[in-house]
N, C-alpha and C positions, 0 to 999 in steps of 0.2 A: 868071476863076477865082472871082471875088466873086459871078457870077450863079449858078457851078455850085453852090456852097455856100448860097443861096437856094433855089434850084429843089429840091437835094438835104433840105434842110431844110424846105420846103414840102410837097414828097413824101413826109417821113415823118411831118409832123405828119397830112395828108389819110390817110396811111394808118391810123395812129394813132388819129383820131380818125372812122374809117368802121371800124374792125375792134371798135374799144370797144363802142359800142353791139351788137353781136351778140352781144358775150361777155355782156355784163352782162346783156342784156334777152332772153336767150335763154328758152326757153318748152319745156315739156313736147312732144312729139312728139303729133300729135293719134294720139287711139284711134280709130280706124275697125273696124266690126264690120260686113262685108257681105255678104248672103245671095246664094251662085251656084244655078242648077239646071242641071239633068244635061244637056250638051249647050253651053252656053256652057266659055269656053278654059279649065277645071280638070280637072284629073286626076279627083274626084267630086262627087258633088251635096255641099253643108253648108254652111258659115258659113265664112267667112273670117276671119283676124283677121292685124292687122299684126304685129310684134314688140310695140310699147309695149301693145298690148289685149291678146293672147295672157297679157303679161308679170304685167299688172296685172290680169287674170283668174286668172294663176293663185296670184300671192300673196292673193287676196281670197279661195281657194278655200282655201287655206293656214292664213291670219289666221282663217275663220272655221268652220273644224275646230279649230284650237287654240283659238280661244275660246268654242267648245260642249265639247270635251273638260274645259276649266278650270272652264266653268260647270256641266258635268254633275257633275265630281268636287265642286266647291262645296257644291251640293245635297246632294248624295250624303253627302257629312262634315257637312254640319248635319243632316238628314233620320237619320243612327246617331247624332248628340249626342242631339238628341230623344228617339231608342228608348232608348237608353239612360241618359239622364234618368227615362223614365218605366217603364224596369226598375229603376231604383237605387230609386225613390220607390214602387213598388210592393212591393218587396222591406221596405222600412222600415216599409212599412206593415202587412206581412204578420207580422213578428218583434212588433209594435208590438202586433195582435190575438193571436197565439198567447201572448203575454206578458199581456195583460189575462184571456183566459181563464182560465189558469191560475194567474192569482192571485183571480181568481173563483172557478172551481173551489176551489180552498184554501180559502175564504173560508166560501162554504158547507159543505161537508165537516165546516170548524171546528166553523159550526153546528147542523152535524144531530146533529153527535157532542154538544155539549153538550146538546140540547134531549132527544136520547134518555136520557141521564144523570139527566136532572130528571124527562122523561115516563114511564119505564117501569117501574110500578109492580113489585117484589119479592116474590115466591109469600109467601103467608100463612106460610110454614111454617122460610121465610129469613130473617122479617124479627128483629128484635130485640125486639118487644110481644111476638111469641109468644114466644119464650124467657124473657124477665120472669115473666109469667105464667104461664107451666108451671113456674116454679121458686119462686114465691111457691105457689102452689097444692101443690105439694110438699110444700112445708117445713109449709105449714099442717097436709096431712095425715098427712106423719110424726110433726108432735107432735101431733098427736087422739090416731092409734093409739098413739103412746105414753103419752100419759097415762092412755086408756083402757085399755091395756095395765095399767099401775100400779094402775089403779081395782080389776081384775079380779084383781088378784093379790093386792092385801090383802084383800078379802073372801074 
């Protein structure tokens, strides 16, 4: 009874210790990708692939759609930051000239209107010398004839 509780005990450690290493050191399933032509044992001529190649073919097809779709969008949202960066800074710069113009514009205008003010000589006939002197000149000759008058009337 002693031996069968040995043996039994023996047998489970053996098994124990020949099942462990499988579990633990087990390994990816190899990928095999093998080319048939038309006439050897497949249904058509192409490629063959096992389950693990098939498997890992098609998540890499998968992986790397999604990561052209994320990189394209990527791009895509920096590439309208840009544009519209350089529509914002376009736009500031366009308010920024119409703004300088027209306080140019203003600027000169101010000065044409002053300089015509000082330039533009007054008709001889508006100005204030002619009227000084047409009414000096006047007065002189209302009092000649007048005295002359008076000369004329005592004699």
């Amino acid at each position: 009874m002693k031996t069968k509780k040995i043996i039994t005990a023996i047998t489970l450690f053996v098994y124990m210790f020949c099942s462990l290493p499988a579990v633990v050191y087990a390994e990816e399933p190899e990928q095999k990708i093998m080319t048939i032509r038309k006439g050897q044992p497949a249904p058509y001529s192409g490629t063959l692939f096992n389950t693990a190649a098939a498997a890992r073919l098609q998540v890499d097809l998968q992986f790397t759609e999604a990561s052209c779709n994320i990189e394209t969008d990527r791009q895509l949202g920096l590439l309208r930051s840009k544009l519209q960066l350089d529509i914002d800074l376009l736009k500031a710069q366009l308010n920024s000239q119409k703004q300088l113009h027209q306080d140019v514009l203003l600027i000169k205008n101010d000065q044409i209107k002053f300089l015509e003010s000082y330039s533009l000589e007054t008709k001889w006939y508006d100005s204030n010398e002619f009227w000084l002197v047409t009414g000096l000149v006047a007065g002189i000759a209302v009092t000649a004839i007048a005295g002359w008058s008076l000369g004329q009337a005592n004699n």
